[in-house]
KOLLO-838612 format. One record per residue (C-alpha): residue number from 1; residue in one letter; chain; x, y, z. Coordinates in nm, 2 decimals, always signed. Layout:
+------+------+-------+--------+--------+--------+
| resi | resn | chain |     xx |     yy |     zz |
+------+------+-------+--------+--------+--------+
|  NUM |    A |     A |      X |      Y |      Z |
...
+------+------+-------+--------+--------+--------+
END
This chain:
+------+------+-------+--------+--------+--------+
| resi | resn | chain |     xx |     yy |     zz |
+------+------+-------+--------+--------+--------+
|    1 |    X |     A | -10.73 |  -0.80 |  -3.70 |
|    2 |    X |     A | -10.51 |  -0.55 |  -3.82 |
|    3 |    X |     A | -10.54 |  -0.20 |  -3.66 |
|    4 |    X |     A | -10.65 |  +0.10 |  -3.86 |
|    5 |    X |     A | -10.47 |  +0.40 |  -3.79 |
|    6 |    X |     A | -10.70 |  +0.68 |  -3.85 |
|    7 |    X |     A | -10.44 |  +0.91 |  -4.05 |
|    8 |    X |     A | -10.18 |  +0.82 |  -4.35 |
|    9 |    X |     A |  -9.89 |  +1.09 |  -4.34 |
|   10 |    X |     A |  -9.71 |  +1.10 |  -4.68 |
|   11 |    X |     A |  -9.39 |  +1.32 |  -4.68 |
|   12 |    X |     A |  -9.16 |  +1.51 |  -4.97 |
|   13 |    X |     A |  -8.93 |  +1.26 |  -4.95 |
|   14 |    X |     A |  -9.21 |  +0.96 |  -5.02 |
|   15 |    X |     A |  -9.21 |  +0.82 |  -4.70 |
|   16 |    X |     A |  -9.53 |  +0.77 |  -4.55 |
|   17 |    X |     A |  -9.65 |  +0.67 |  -4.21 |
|   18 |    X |     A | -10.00 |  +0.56 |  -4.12 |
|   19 |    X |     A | -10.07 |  +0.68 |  -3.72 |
|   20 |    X |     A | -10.28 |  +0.78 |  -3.46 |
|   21 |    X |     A | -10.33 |  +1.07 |  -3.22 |
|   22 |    X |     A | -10.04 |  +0.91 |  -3.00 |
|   23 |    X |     A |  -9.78 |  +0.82 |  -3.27 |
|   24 |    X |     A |  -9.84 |  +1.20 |  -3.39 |
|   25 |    X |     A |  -9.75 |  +1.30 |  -3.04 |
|   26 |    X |     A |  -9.43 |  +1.05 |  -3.02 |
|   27 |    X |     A |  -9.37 |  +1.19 |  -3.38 |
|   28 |    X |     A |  -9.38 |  +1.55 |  -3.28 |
|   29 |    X |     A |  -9.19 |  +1.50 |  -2.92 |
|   30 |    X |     A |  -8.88 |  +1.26 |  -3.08 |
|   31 |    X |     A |  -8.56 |  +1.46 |  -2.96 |
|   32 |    X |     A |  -8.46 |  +1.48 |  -3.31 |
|   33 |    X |     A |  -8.77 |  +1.61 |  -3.41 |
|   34 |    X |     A |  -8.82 |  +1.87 |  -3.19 |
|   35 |    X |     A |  -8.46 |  +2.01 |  -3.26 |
|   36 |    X |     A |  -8.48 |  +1.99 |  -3.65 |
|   37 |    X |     A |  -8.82 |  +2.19 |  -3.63 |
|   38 |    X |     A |  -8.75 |  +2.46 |  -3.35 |
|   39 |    X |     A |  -8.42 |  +2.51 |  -3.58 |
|   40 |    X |     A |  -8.56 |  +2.55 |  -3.85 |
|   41 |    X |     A |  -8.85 |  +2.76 |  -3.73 |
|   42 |    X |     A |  -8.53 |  +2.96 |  -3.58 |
|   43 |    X |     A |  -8.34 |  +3.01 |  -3.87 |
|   44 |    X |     A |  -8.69 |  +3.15 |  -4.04 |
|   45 |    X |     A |  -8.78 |  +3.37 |  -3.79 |
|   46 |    X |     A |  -8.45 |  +3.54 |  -3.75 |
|   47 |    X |     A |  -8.41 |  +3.55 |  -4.14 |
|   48 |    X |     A |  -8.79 |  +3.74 |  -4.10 |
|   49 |    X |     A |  -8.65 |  +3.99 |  -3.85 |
|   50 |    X |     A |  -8.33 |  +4.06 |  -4.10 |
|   51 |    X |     A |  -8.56 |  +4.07 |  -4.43 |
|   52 |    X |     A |  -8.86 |  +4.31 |  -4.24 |
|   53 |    X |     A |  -8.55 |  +4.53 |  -4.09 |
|   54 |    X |     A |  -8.72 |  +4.47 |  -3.69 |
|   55 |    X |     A |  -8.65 |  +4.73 |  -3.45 |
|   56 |    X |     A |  -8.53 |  +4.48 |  -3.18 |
|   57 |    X |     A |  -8.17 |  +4.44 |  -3.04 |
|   58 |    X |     A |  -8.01 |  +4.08 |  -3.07 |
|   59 |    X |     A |  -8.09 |  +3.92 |  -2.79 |
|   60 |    X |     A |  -8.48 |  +4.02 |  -2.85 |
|   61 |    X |     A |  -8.43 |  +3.88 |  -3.22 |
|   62 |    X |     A |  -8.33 |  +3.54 |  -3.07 |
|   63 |    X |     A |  -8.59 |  +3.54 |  -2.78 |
|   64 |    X |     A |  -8.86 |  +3.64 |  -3.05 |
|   65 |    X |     A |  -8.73 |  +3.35 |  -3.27 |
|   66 |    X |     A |  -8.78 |  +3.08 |  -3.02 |
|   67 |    X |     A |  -9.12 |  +3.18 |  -2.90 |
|   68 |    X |     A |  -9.24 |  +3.21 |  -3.30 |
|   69 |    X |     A |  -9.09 |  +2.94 |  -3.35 |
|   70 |    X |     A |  -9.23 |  +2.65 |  -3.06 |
|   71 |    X |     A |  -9.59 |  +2.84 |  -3.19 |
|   72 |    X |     A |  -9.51 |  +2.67 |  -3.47 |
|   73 |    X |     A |  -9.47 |  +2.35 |  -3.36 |
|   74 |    X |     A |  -9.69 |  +2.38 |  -3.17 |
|   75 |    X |     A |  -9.94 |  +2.45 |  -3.45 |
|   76 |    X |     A |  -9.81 |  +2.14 |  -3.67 |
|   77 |    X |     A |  -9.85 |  +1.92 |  -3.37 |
|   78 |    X |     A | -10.22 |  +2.04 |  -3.30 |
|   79 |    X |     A | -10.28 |  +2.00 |  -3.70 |
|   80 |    X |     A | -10.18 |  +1.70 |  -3.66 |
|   81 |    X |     A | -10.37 |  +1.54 |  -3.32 |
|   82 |    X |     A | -10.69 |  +1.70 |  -3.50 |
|   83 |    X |     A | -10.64 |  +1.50 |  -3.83 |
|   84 |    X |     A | -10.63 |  +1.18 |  -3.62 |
|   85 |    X |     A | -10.90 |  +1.25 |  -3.41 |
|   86 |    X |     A | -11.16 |  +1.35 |  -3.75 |
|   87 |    X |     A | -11.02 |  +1.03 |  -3.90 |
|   88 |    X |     A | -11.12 |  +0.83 |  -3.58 |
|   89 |    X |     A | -11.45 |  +1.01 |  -3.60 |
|   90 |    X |     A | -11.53 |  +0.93 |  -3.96 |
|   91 |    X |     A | -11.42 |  +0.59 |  -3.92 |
|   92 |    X |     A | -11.16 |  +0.58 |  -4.20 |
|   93 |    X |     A | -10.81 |  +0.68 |  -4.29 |
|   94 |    X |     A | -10.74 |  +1.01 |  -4.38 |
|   95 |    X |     A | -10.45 |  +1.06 |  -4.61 |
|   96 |    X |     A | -10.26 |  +1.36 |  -4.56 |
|   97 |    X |     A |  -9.95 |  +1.55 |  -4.72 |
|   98 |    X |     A |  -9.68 |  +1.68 |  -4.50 |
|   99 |    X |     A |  -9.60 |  +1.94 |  -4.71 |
|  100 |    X |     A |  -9.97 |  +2.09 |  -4.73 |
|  101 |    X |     A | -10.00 |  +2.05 |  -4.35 |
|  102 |    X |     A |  -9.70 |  +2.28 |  -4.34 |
|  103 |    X |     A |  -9.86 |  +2.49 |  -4.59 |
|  104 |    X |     A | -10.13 |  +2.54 |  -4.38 |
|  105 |    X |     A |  -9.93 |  +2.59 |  -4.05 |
|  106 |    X |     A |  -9.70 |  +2.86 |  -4.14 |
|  107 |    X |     A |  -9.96 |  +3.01 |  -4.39 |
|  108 |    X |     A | -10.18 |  +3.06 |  -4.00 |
|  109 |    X |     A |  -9.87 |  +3.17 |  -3.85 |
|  110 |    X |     A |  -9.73 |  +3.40 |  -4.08 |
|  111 |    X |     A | -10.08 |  +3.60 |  -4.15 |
|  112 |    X |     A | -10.09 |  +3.63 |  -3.76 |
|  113 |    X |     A |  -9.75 |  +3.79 |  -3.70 |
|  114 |    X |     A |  -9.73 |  +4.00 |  -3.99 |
|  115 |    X |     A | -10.06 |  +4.17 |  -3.83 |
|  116 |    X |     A |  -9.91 |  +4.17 |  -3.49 |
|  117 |    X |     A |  -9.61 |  +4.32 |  -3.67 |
|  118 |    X |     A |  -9.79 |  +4.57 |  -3.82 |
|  119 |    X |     A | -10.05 |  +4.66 |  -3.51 |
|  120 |    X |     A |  -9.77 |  +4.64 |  -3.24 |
|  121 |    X |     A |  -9.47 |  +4.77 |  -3.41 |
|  122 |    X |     A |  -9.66 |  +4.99 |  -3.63 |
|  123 |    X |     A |  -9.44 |  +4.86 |  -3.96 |
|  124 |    X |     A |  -9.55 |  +4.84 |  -4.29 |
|  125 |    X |     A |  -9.60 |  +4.49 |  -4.38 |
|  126 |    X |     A |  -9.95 |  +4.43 |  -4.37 |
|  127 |    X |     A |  -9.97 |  +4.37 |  -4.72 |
|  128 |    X |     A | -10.03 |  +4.14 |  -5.01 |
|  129 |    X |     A |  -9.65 |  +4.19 |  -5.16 |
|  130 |    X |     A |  -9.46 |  +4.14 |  -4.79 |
|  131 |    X |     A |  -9.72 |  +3.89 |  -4.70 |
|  132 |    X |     A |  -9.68 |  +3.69 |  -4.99 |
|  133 |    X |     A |  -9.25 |  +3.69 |  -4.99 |
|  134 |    X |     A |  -9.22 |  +3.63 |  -4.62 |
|  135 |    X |     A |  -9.43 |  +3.33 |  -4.65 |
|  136 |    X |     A |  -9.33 |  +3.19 |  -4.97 |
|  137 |    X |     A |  -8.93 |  +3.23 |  -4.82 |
|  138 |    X |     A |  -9.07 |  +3.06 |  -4.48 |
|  139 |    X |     A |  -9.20 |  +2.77 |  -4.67 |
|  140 |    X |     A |  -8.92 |  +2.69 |  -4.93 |
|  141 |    X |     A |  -8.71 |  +2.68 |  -4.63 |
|  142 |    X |     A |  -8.91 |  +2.44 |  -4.40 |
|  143 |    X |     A |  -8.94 |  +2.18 |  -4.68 |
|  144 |    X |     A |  -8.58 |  +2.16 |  -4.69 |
|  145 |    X |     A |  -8.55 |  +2.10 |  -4.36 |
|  146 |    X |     A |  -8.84 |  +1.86 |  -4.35 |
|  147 |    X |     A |  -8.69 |  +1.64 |  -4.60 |
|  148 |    X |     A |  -8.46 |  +1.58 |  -4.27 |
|  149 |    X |     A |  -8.71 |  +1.51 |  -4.09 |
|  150 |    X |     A |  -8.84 |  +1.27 |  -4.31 |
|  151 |    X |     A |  -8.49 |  +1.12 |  -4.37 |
|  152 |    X |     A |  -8.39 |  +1.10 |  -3.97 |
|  153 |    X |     A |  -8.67 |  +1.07 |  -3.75 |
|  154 |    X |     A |  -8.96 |  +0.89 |  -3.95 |
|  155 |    X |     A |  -8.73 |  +0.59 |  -3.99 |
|  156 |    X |     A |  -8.66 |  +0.58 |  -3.63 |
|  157 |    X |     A |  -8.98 |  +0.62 |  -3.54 |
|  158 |    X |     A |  -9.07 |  +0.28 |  -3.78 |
|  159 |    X |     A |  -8.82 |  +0.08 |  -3.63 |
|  160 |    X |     A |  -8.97 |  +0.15 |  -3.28 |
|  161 |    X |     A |  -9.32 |  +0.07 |  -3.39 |
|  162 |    X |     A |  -9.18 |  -0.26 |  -3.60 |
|  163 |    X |     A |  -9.24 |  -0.16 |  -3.90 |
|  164 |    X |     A |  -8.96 |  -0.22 |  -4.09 |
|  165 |    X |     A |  -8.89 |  -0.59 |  -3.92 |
|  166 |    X |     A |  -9.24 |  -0.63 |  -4.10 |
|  167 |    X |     A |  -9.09 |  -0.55 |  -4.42 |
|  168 |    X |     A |  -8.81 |  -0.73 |  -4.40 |
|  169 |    X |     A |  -8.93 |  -1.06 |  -4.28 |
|  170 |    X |     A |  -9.20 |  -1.08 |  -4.59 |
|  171 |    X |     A |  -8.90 |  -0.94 |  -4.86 |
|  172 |    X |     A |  -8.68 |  -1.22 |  -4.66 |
|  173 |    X |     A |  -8.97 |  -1.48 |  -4.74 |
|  174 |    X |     A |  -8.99 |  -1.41 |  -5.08 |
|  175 |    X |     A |  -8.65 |  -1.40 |  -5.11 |
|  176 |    X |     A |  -8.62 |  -1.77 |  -5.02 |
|  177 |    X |     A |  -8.93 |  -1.90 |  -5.19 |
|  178 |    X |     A |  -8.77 |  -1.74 |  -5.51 |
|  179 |    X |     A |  -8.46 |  -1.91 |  -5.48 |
|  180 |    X |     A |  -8.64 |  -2.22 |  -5.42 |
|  181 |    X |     A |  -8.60 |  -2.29 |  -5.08 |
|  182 |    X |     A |  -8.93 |  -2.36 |  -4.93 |
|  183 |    X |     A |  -9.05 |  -2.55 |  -4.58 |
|  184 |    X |     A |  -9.30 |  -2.86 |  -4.58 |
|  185 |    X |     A |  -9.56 |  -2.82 |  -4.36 |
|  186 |    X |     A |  -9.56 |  -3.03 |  -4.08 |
|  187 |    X |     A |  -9.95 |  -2.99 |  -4.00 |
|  188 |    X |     A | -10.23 |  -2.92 |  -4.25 |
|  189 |    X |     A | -10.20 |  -2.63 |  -4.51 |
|  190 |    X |     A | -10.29 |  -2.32 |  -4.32 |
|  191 |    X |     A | -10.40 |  -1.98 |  -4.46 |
|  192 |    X |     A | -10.09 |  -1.80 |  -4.42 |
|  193 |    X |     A | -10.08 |  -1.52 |  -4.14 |
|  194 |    X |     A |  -9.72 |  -1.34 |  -4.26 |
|  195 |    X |     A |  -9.81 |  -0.95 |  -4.27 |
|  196 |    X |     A |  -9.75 |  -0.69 |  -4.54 |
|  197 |    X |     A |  -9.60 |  -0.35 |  -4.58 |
|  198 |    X |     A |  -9.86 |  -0.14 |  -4.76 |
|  199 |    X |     A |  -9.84 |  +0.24 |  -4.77 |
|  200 |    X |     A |  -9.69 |  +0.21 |  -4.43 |
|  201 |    X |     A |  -9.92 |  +0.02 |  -4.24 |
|  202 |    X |     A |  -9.82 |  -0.33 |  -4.21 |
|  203 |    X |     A | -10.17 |  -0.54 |  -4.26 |
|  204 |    X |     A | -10.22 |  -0.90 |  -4.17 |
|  205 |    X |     A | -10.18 |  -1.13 |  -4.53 |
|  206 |    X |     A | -10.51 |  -1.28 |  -4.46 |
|  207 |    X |     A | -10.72 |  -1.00 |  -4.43 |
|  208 |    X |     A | -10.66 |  -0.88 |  -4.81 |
|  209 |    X |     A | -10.97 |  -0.93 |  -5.01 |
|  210 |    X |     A | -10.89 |  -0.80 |  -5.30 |
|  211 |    X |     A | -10.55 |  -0.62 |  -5.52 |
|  212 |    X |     A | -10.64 |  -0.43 |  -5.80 |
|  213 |    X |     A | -10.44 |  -0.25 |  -6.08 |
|  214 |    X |     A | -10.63 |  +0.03 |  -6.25 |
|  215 |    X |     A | -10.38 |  +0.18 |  -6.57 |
|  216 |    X |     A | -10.09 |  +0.34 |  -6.30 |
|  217 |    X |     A | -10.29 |  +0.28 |  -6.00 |
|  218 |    X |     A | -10.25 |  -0.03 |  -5.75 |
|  219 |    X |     A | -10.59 |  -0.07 |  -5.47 |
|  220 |    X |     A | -10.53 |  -0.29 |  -5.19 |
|  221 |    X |     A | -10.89 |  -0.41 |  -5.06 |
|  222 |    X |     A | -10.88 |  -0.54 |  -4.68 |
|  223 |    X |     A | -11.20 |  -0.53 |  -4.40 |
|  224 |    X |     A | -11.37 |  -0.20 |  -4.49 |
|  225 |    X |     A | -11.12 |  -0.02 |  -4.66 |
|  226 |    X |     A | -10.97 |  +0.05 |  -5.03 |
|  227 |    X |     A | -10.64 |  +0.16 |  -5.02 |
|  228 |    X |     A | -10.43 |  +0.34 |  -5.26 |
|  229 |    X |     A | -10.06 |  +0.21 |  -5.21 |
|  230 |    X |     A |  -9.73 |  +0.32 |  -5.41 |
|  231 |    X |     A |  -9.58 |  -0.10 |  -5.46 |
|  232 |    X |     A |  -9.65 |  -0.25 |  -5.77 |
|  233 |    X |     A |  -9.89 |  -0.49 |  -5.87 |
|  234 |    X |     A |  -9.64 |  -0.76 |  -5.93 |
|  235 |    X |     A |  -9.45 |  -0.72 |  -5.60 |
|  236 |    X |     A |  -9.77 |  -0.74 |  -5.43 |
|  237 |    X |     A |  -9.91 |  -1.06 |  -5.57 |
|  238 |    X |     A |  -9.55 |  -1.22 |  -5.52 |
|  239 |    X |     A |  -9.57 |  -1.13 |  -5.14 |
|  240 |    X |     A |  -9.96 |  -1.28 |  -5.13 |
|  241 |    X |     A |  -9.82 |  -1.56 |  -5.30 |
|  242 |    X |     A |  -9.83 |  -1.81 |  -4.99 |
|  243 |    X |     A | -10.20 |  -1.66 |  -4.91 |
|  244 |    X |     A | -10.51 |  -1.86 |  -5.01 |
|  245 |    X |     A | -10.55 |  -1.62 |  -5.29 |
|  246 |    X |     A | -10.50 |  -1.60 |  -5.66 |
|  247 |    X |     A | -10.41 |  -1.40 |  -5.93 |
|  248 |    X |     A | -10.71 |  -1.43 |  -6.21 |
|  249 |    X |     A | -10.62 |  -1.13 |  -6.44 |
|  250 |    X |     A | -10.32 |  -0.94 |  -6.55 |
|  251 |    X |     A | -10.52 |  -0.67 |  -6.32 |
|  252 |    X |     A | -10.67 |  -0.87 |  -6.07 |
|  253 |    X |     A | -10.53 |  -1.11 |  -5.73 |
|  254 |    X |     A | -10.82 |  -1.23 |  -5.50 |
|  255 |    X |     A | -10.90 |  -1.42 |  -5.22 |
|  256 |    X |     A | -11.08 |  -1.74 |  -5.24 |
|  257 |    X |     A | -11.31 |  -1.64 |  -4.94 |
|  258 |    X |     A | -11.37 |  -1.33 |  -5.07 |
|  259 |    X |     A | -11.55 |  -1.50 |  -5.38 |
|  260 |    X |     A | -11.95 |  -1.55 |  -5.38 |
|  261 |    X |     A | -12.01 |  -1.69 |  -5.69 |
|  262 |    X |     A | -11.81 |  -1.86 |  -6.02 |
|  263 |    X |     A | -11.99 |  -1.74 |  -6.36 |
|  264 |    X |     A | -11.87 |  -1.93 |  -6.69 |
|  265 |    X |     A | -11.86 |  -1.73 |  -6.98 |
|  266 |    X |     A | -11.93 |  -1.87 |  -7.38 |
|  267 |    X |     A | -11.54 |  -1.81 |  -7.48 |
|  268 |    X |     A | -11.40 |  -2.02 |  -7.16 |
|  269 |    X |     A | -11.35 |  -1.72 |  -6.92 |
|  270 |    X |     A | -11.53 |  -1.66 |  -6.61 |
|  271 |    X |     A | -11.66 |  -1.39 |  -6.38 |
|  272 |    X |     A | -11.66 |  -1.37 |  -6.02 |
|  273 |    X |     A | -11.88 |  -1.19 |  -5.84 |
|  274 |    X |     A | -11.74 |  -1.12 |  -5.48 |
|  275 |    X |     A | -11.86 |  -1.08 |  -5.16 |
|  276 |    X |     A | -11.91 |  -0.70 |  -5.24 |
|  277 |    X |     A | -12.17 |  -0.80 |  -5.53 |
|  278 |    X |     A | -11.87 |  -0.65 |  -5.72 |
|  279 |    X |     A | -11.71 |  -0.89 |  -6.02 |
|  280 |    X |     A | -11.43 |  -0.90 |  -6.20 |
|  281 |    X |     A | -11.31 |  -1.15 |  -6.45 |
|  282 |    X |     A | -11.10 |  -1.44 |  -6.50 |
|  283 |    X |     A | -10.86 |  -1.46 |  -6.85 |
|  284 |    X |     A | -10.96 |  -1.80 |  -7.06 |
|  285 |    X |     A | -10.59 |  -1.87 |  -6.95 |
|  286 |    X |     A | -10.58 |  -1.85 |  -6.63 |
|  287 |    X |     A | -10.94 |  -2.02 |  -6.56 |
|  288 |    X |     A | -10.85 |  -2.36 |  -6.55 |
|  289 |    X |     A | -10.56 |  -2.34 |  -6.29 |
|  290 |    X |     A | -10.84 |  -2.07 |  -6.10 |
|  291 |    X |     A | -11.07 |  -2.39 |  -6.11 |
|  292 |    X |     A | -10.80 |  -2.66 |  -6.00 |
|  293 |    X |     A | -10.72 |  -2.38 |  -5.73 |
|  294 |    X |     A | -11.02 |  -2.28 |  -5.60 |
|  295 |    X |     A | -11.24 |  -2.62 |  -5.59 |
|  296 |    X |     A | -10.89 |  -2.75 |  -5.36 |
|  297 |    X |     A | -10.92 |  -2.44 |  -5.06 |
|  298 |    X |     A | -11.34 |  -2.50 |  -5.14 |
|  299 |    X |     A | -11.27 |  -2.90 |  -5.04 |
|  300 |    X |     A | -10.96 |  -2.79 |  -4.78 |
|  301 |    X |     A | -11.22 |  -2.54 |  -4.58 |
|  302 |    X |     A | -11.52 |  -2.79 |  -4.56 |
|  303 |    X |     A | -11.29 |  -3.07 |  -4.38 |
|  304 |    X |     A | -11.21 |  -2.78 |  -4.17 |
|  305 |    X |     A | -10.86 |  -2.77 |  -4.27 |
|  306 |    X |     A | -10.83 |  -2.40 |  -4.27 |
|  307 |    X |     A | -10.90 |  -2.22 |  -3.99 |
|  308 |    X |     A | -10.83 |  -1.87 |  -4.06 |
|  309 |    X |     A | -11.06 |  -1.67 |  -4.33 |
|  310 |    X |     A | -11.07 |  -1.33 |  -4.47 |
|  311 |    X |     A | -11.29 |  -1.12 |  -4.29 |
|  312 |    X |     A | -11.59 |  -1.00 |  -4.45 |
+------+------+-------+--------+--------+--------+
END
C-alpha cells in the first residue's frame, strides 16, 4: 500500500507536494531553499529598516536583517513540521496553501518586531496604518520570491523522491497504448500495479476505488481517503485504463472489487451499490459492455486468476 503523507502543500505557482514531517525538513534545508528564503527575508528586512527610517548604522541594518530574517524561516519551517505532525495525528491529509502559511508566518513576525520596534527603540510604529503597510509590502514581496521557490526547488525535490519518473512512466504507457502498441501477456491477466500521479502523491493503480466528476470537480477514492485532485476526468480514466476498473457514467470510473451489488433498473440502466453502501449508476449504454466486463474479472477472480484487489 501506498503511503499517506500526512500534509498536501499546494503553492502560487500550482505545484503541489504531498509530505511528511521529514520531507518538510529536506524541503526547508535544500541549499537552494535556504538561500532563496534568507534572501528574500533579507531584502524585506532591510527594505523595513529604509521604509521605518531605523536608527542603526549599516552594518547593524545587515546584521539585523539576517537574524529577522533565519526567524523567519525558522517560523515557516516550524509551521510546517506542526502541520505534518496534526495531520499524522488526525489520521488524514491536511491540505495546505503555501501562500497562507506565509501569511500566517510573516503576519507572527511582523506584529512581534514592530512591538519590539516600538518598545526597544521607542519609534512610532505601533500602529494599525504602519502595521498594516509593512506587512502587506513584506508579503507581496515573499510571494514573488516564492514563485522561485516553487519553480526551483520543489521540482528538485520531486525528482529525488521519484516522483516525476512516476509520472512519466504512466504518460509513457499511455502514450504507447494510444498509438496502438500494446504487450501480450505472457502469464494470466493481472490487476495492473503501474502507479498514478495525483495531486502530487503518486498512488498505487490498484488501490483506486472509485474516480468521480462532480460539475468542475474530479475526487479520486483510494483506502480511506477522498481526494480532490486538479487532472481531468478523462486523463484519469485513460491512465486507469489497464486497471480492473471501468468507466460506467460520463461521471463515474470504478473498480470491479470495489462493487457489492448490481441493481437493474425498468429502462435498462443499473445501479451499483459499492462497498461504501454508496451507489452510483450505470448509463443504459454503457450497461451492457459493464455486464460483459464485470461477469469476466467476477469469473477471472474465482479461478484465482487475479491476485491483487483493491483494498477495502
Amino acid at each position: 500500500m501506498v503511503s499517506k503523507k500526512p500534509l498536501t502543500l499546494y503553492f502560487l505557482t500550482g505545484e503541489t507536494m504531498v509530505v511528511d514531517r521529514k520531507d518538510v525538513v529536506n524541503l526547508m534545508t535544500d541549499p537552494f531553499a535556504v538561500f532563496i528564503m534568507l534572501f528574500a527575508a533579507n531584502i524585506i528586512r532591510a527594505i523595513n529598516a529604509l521604509v521605518l527610517n531605523l536608527p542603526l548604522g549599516l552594518l547593524e541594518t545587515i546584521i539585523l536583517s539576517a537574524g529577522l530574517a533565519a526567524v523567519l524561516w525558522e517560523t515557516l519551517l516550524s509551521m510546517g513540521v506542526i502541520l505534518a505532525w496534526l495531520g499524522e495525528r488526525a489520521g488524514r491529509t491536511i491540505v495546505a496553501p503555501v501562500p497562507l502559511i506565509t501569511f500566517v508566518a510573516i503576519l507572527l513576525n511582523d506584529v512581534a518586531i514592530l512591538w519590539i520596534y516600538s518598545r526597544v527603540l521607542d519609534m512610532d510604529v505601533w500602529n494599525f496604518a504602519t502595521v498594516s503597510k509593512i506587512f502587506l509590502l513584506n508579503y507581496v514581496i515573499h510571494l514573488g520570491f516564492e514563485c522561485f521557490f516553487s519553480a526551483i526547488v520543489v521540482p528538485k525535490l520531486k525528482r529525488s523522491t521519484g516522483e516525476e519518473m512516476v509520472y512519466e512512466t504512466v504518460m509513457r504507457s499511455a502514450a504507447r497504448e494510444a498509438a496502438g502498441f500494446r504487450e501480450e501477456a505472457a502469464n494470466p491477466p493481472r490487476l495492473d500495479s503501474h502507479q498514478l500521479l495525483v495531486a502530487g502523491e503518486a498512488i498505487a493503480a490498484h488501490e483506486v476505488k472509485l474516480v468521480e466528476a462532480d460539475e468542475h470537480y474530479v475526487f479520486v477514492h483510494f483506502s480511506d481517503v477522498k481526494l480532490h485532485v486538479r487532472e481531468r476526468f478523462g486523463s484519469l480514466v485513460r491512465m486507469l485504463k489497464t486497471s480492473q476498473g471501468i468507466q460506467v457514467h460520463k461521471s463515474y470510473w470504478v473498480a470491479f472489487s470495489h462493487i457489492r451489488e448490481v441493481q437493474p433498473k425498468r429502462d435498462g440502466s443499473l445501479i451499483l451499490v459499492l462497498e461504501d453502501s454508496t451507489t452510483i449508476p450505470v448509463a443504459r449504454g454503457r450497461a451492457s459492455i459493464f455486464r460483459d466486463r464485470y461477469q469476466r474479472w467476477k469469473t477471472l477472480r474465482e479461478a484465482g486468476r487475479y491476485s491483487l484487489t483493491v483494498e477495502q
